[in-house]
N, C-alpha and C positions, 0 to 999 in steps of 0.2 A: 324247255330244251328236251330234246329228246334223244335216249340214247340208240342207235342202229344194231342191227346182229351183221354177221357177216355176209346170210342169204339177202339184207336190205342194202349192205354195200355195193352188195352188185347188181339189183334191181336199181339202186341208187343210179351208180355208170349208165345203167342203160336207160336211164329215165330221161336222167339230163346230159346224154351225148357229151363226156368230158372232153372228148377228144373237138368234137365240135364248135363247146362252149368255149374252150381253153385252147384253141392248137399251139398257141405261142403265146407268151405275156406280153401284151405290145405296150412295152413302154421302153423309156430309154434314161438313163439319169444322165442330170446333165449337172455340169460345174457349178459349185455355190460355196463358199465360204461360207462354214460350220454349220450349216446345217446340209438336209440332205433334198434335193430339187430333182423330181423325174417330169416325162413329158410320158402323158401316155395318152394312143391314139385306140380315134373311132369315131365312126361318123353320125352316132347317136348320144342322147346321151343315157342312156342305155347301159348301152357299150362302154363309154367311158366311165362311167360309173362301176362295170361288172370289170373292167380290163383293171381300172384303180383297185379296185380290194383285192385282187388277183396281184398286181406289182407288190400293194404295198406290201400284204402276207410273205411272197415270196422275198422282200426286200431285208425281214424279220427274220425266218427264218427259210432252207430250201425248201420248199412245201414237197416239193416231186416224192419224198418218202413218206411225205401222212395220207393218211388214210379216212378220207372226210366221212368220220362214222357219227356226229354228231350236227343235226340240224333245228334252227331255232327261227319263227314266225319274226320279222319286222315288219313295223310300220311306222315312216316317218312324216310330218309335216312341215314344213317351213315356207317363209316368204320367197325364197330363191333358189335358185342351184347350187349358187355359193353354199349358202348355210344349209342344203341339203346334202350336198358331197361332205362338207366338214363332220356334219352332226355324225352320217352315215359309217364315217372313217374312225372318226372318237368314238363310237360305239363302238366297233370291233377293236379296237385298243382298249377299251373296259373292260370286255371280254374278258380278251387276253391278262390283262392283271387281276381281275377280280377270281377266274373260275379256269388258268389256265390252259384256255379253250382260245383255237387261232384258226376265224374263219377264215377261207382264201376260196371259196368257189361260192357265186351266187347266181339266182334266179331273180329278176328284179323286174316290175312294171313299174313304168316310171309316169305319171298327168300329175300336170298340172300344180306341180312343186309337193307331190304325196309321191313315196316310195310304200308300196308293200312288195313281198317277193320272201325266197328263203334262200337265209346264208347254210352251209355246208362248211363243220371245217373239223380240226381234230384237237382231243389235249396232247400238248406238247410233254413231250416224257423230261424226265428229271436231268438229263444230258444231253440236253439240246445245243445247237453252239448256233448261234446270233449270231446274225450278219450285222445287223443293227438295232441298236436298244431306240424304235421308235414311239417319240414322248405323244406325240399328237401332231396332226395338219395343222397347217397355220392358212389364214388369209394373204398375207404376203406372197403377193405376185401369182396369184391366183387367179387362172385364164380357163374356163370351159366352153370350147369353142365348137360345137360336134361339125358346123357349118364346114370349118377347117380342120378339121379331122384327129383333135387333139384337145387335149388340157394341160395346164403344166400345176403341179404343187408343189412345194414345199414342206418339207416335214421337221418340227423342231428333234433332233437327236442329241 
């Protein structure tokens, strides 16, 4: 991991076009009994995969006041989408409870069931106020569909 100064915060913005990468969180939550279920859209999976860690962060906390001064290398492998979104998701939920640290902005290439790319996120200061204490993605009812312009998950809360 690595820590930013505030001249790399702004090379940061301008590197990866936040406004670009990010103009809206396009997701939507939809109704579920106890747990918490969004649909987020895009026509890759890419996208759906960069617009998901963007919902789910902002689902935890508002991100729109952090300041993504800290950036950390991934690499995932799995047999599917499925288990690649999941893995992808519990890993920034480790994160966050291991080291305080809540990515919500990423750079991701995605072949061939291999993610590498870099998440951007910030530590969360000691008076944060939680939208949602989220425990982990689940498989249930788990749709990635970029064909259709969407995925939908589930998140156990």
């Amino acid at each position: 991991m690595k820590n930013l100064k505030f001249n790399d915060i702004i090379n940061l913005k301008e590197d990866i076009n936040m406004e670009e990468k990010n103009p809206k969180i396009m997701y939507e939550v939809l109704d579920h009994t106890g747990d918490l279920k969004i649909k987020v859209y895009g026509n890759s999976y890419k996208t759906i995969f960069e617009n998901a860690i963007s919902a789910m962060a902002n689902l935890i906390v508002k991100t729109s006041n952090l300041i993504p001064d800290k950036i950390i290398d991934i690499k995932i492998e799995r047999n599917n989408y499925y288990d690649l979104l999941v893995s992808l998701l519990s890993d920034i939920i480790y994160y966050l409870e291991t080291q305080n640290i809540l990515y919500f902005i990423s750079d991701l290439e995605i072949k061939n069931m291999h993610i590498t790319g870099k998440l951007y996120g910030a530590e969360l200061p000691e008076n944060v106020e939680y939208e949602y204490v989220i425990k982990d993605p689940t498989y249930y009812d788990l749709e990635i569909c970029p064909e259709k312009n969407y995925a939908t998950i589930v998140f156990d809360i």
